[in-house]
C-alpha positions in Angstrom: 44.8 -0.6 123.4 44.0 -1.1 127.2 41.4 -4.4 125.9 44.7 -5.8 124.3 46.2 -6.7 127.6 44.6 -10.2 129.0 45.7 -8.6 132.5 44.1 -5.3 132.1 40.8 -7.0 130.6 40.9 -9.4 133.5 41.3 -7.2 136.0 38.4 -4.5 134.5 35.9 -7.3 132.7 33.8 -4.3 131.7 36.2 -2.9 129.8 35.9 -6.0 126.7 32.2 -5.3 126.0 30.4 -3.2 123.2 30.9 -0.3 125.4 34.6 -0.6 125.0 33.5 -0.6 121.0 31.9 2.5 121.4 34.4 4.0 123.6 36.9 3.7 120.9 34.9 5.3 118.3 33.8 7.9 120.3 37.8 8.8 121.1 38.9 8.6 117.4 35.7 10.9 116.0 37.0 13.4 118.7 41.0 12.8 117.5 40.0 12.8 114.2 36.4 15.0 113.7 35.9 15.4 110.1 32.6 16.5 107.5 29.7 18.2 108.9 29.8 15.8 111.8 32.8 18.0 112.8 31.6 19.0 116.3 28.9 17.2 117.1 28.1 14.7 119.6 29.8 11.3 118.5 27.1 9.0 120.0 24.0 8.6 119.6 21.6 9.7 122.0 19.4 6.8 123.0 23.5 5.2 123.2 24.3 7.4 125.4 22.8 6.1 128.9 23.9 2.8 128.5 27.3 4.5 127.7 27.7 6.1 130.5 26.4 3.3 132.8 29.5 1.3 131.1 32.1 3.6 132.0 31.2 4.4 135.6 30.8 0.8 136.4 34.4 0.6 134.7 35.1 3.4 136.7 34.0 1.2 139.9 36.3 -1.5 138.7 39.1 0.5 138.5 38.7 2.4 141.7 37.9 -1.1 144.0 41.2 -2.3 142.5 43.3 0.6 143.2 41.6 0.5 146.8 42.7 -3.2 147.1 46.3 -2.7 146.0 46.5 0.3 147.7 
């Protein structure tokens, strides 16, 4: 929803990459878990790093904008 917005996507560059892909998938297995993958991890694990490299450097992003506004 968020990579909709030229602004937003702008404004956090990181957030229109494959990560952002992922991102989404990962919400909508956990919003919607169904089958035997009910409960389980919804990334792969050698995704995983790289996942989480993506979302604190969105993270950084985010927080050195709300320190600039702010």
């Amino acid at each position: 929803m968020l990579r909709k917005s030229p602004e937003i996507v702008q404004k956090f560059p990181s957030i229109n990459n494959k990560f952002g892909d992922e991102a989404e998938i990962i919400r909508n297995n956990i919003a919607h878990p169904n089958g035997e993958k009910s409960g389980t991890l919804p990334i792969e694990k050698e995704k995983l790093i790289p996942f989480i490299e993506w979302a604190e450097k969105l993270r950084q992003q985010i927080d050195d904008y709300i320190n600039q506004i702010g």
